[in-house]
VMD Tcl script that draws the C-alpha trace (Angstrom):
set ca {
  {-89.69 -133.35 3.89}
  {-87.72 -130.45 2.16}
  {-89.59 -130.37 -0.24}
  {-92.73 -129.77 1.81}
  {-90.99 -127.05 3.38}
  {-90.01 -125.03 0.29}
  {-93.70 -125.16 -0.67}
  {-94.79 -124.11 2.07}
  {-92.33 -121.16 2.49}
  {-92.81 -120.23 -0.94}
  {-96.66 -119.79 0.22}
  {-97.82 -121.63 -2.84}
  {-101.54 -120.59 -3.65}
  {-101.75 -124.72 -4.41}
  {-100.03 -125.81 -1.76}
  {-102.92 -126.48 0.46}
  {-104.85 -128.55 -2.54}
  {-101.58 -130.43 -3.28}
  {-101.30 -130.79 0.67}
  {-104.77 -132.25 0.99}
  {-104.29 -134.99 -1.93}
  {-101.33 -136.40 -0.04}
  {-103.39 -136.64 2.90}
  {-106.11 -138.39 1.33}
  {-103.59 -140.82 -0.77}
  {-101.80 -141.37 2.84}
  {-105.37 -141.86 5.06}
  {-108.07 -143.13 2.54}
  {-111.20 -142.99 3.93}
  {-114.64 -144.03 2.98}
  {-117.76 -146.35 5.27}
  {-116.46 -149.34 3.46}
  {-113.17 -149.83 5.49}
  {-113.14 -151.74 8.34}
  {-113.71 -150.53 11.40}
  {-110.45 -151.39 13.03}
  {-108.95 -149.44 10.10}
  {-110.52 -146.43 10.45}
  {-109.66 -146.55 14.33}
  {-105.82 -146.86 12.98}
  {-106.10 -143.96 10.57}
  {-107.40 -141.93 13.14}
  {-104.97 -142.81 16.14}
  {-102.13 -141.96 13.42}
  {-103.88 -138.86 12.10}
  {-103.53 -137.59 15.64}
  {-99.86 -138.21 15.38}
  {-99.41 -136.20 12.64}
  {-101.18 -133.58 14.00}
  {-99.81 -133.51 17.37}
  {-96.18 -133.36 15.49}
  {-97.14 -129.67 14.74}
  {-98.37 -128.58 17.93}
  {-98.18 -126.60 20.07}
  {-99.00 -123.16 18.07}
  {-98.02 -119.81 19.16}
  {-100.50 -118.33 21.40}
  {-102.24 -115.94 19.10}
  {-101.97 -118.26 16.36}
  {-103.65 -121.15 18.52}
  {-106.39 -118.43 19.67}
  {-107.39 -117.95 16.54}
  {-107.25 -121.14 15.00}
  {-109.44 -122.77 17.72}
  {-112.06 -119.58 17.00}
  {-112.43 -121.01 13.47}
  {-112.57 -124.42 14.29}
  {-115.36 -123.87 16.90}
  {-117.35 -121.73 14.30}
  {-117.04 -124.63 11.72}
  {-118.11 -126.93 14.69}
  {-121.34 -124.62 15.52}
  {-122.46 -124.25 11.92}
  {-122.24 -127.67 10.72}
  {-123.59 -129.24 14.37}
  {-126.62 -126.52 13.99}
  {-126.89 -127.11 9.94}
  {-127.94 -130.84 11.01}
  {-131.24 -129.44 12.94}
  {-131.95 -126.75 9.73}
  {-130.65 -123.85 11.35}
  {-130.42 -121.41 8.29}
  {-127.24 -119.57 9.20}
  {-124.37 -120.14 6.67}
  {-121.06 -120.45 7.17}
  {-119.83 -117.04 5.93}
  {-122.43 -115.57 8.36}
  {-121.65 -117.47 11.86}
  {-118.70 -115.78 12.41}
  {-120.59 -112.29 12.00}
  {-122.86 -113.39 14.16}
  {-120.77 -114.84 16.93}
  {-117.91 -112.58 16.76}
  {-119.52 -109.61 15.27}
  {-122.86 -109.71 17.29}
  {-124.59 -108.94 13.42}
  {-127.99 -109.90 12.36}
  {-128.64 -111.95 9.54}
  {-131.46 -110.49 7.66}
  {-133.78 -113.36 7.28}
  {-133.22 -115.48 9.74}
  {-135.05 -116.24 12.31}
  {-133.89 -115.19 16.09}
  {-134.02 -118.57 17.20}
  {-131.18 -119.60 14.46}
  {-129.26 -116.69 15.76}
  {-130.09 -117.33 19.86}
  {-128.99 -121.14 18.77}
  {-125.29 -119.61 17.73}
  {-125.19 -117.27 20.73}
  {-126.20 -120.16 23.21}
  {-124.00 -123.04 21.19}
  {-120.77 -120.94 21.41}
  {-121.22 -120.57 25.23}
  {-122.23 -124.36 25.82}
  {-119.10 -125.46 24.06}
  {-117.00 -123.21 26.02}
  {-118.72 -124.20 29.16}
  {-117.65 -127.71 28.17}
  {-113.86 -127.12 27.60}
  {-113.99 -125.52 30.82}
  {-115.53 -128.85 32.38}
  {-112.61 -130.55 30.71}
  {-109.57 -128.38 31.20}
  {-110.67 -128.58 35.10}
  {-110.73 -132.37 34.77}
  {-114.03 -132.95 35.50}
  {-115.42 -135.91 34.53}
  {-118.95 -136.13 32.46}
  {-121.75 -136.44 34.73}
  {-125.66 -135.86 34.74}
  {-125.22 -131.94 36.74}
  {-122.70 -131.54 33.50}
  {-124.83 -132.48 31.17}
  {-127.73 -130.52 32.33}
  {-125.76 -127.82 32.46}
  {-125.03 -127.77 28.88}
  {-128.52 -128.06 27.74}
  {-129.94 -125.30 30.44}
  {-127.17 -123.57 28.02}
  {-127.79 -124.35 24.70}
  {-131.95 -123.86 25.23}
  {-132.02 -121.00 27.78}
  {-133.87 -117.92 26.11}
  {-135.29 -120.18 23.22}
  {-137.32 -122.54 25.41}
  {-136.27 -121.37 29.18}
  {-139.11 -123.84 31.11}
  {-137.67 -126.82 29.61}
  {-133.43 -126.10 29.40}
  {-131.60 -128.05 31.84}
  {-134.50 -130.54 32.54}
  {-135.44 -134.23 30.94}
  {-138.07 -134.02 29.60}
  {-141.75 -135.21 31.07}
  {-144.08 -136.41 28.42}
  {-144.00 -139.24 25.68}
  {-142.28 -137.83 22.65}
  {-142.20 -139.39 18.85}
  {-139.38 -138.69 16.21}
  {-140.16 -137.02 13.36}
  {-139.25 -138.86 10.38}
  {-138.31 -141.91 12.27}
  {-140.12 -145.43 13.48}
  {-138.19 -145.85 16.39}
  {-140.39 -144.64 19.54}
  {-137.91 -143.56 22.60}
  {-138.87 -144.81 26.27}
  {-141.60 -143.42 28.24}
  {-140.87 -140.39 30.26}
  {-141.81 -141.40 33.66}
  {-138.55 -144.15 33.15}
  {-136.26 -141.79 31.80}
  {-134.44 -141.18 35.38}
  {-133.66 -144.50 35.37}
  {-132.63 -144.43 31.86}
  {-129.75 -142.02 32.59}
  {-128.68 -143.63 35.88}
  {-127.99 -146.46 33.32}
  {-126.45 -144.10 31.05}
  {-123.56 -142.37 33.47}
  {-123.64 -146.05 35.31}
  {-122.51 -147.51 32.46}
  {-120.25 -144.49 31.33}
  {-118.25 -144.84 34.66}
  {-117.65 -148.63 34.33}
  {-116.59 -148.05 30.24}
  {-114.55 -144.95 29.94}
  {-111.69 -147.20 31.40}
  {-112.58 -150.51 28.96}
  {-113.38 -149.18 25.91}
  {-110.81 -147.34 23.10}
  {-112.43 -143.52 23.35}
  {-113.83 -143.31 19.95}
  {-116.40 -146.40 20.44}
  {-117.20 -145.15 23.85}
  {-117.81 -141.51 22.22}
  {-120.44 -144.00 19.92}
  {-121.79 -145.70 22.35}
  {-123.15 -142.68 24.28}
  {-123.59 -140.62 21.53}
  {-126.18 -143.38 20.03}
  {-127.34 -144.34 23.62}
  {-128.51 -140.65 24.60}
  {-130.31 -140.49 20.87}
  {-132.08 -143.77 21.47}
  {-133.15 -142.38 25.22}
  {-133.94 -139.09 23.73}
  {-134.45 -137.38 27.35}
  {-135.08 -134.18 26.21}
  {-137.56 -132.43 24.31}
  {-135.60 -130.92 21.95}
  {-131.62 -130.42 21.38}
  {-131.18 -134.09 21.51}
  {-128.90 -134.06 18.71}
  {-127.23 -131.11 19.45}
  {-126.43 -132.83 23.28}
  {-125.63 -135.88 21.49}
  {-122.36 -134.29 19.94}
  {-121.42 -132.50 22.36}
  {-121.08 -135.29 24.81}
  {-119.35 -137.53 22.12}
  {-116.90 -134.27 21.48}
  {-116.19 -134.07 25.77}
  {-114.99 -137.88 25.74}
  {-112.76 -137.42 22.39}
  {-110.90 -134.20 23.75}
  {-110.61 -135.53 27.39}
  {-108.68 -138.25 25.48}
  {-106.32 -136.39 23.55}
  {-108.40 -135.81 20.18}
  {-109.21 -132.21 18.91}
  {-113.16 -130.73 18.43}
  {-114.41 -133.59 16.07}
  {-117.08 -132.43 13.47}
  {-120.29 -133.99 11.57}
  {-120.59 -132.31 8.15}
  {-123.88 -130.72 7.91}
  {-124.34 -131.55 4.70}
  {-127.17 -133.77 3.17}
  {-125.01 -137.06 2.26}
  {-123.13 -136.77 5.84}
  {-127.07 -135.88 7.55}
  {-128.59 -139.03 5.24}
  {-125.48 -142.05 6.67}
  {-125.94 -140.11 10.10}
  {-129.33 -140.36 10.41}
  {-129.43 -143.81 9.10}
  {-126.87 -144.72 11.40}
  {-128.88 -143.47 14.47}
  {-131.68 -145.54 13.33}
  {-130.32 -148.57 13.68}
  {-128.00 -147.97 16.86}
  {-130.37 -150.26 18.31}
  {-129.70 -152.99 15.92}
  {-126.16 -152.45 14.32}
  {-123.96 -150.45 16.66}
  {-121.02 -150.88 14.24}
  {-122.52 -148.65 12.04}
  {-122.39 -145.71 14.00}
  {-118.75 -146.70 15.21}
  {-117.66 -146.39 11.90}
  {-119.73 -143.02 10.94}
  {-117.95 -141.10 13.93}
  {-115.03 -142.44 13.09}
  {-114.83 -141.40 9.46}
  {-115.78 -137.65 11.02}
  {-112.94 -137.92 13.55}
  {-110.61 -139.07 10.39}
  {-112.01 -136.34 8.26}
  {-111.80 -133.77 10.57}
  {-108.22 -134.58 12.13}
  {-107.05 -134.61 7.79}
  {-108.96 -131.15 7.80}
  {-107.11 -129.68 11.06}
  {-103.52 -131.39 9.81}
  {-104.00 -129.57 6.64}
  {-104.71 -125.80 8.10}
  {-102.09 -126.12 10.69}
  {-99.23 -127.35 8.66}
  {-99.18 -123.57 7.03}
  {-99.16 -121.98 10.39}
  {-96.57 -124.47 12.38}
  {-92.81 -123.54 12.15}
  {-90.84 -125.64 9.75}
  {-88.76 -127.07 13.04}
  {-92.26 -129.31 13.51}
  {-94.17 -131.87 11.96}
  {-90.87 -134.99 12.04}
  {-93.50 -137.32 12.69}
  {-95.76 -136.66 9.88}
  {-93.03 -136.50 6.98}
  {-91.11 -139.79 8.04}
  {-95.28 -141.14 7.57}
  {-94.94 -139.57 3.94}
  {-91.85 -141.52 3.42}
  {-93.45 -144.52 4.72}
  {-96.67 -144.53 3.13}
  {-96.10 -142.68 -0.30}
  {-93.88 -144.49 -2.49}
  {-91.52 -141.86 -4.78}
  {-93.33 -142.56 -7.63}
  {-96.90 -142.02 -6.27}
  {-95.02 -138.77 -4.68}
  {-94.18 -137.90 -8.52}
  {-97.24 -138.10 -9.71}
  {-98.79 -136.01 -7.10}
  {-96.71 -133.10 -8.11}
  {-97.03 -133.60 -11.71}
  {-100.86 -133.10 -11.59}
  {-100.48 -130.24 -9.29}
  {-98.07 -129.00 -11.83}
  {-95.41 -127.67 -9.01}
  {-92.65 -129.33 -9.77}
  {-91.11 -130.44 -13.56}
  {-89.66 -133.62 -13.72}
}
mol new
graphics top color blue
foreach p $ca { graphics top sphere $p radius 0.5 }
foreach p [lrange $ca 0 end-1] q [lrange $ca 1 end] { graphics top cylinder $p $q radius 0.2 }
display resetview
């Protein structure tokens, strides 16, 4: 733990690299652990991160802005919006225009930043998810890009591009959704909040009700469950391995569930080890007990030895 400390006040320009290594040898992670594993690692993660917290005010302010940009780009990067990283923050904070990029991928920014705001409004008044919330969020996200069809299911038959699956017929998709918040009310209770987060993320894919922004409602809905039960803004990489196993795992909701179960669950694991390692920096050195008696635990002194030997911080 001290040493930690005196890293981190010595503001080590390899601190956060050596920081991110002991995360990673403390929380493996990869699609071939088990399930129940990953579901540990992530309920400890959380922990660890909640050791650090609260943040100052201003510190917290800003912190959540980044994380919210790094939510919008990757969660847009999955449906080939062209923005990059650099330039999302330009565009939501700066109100700049990205020369050559379409004003859709810019209105899809504008829109997503205001329909995940809308939704940790939803939360922090305790509301619980429901159909007027949900169509709320996509009148949102698709107002000014396709206004006749945001905030409504959608009424014709619909294929998948890219996919064989064929989603249910329009004129039964009210009675879809009653199934979906029916059986939302009678799990949120039953189920451990990251396979109910799974279960209707995949079951509002495989219903599809919409005509487009699917995916987009998808994640957001799996993201209100998660920080209604404690977790922070949960993020699916945008890049093409994470896209492929997501994809793949959407595919076959239908016939292995367990496959998406574990997917979100690696992202929530990811992206709590991502949070734990910007925060630590920012937190005051009177937090974070919980996390470095779990160093102690998990990292024997000679694994912790080696660590610092490659990183080259500390002679021995």
């Amino acid at each position: 733990m001290g040493l930690f400390r005196k890293l981190k006040k010595e503001n080590n320009i390899q601190f956060d690299t050596y920081l991110a290594m002991i995360i990673e040898e403390m929380y493996p992670t990869g699609y071939n652990i088990e399930l129940s594993d990953l579901i540990a690692e992530a309920e400890d993660l959380l922990k660890c991160l909640n050791s650090f917290l609260p943040l100052d005010f201003k510190t917290s302010c800003k912190f959540e802005e980044k994380i919210e940009e790094r939510f919008i780009f990757h969660s847009n990067a999955i449906e080939h919006n062209l923005i990059s990283r650099e330039d999302i923050t330009k565009v939501l904070k700066e109100n700049k225009v990205i020369p050559g990029v379409s004003l859709d991928n810019h209105l899809e920014a504008i829109n997503h930043i205001e329909t995940l705001r809308y939704m940790k409004q939803c939360i922090a008044e305790k509301r619980e998810l429901n159909e007027e919330i949900l169509l709320q969020m996509h009148y949102l996200f698709l107002k000014s890009l396709n206004t006749p069809r945001a905030g409504m299911y959608r009424r014709k038959n619909i294929t998948i591009t890219g996919s064989e699956y064929i989603p249910p017929s329009y004129d039964i998709l009210r009675e879809k959704m009653r199934q979906y918040f029916e059986f939302y009310n009678k799990a949120k209770t039953k189920l451990h909040p990251l396979i109910l987060a799974a279960e209707m993320h995949g079951f509002l894919c495989i219903v599809h009700p919409f005509i487009d922004a699917n995916g987009i409602m998808a994640r957001l809905v799996s993201n209100y469950i998660l920080i209604q039960s404690g977790y922070p803004l949960i993020n699916i990489s945008g890049n093409r391995e994470s896209k492929i196993e997501y994809y793949n795992a959407l595919e076959d909701f239908h016939a292995d569930k367990e496959r998406l179960y574990k997917f979100l669950t690696f992202c929530v694991v990811k992206s709590i080890s991502y949070y734990l390692k910007s925060i630590i920096p920012l937190s005051s050195d009177s937090k974070g007990t919980y996390f470095y008696e779990q160093v102690g635990l998990k990292m024997s002194n000679k694994k912790k030895e080696e660590l610092l030997r490659k990183m080259k911080l500390v002679k021995f």
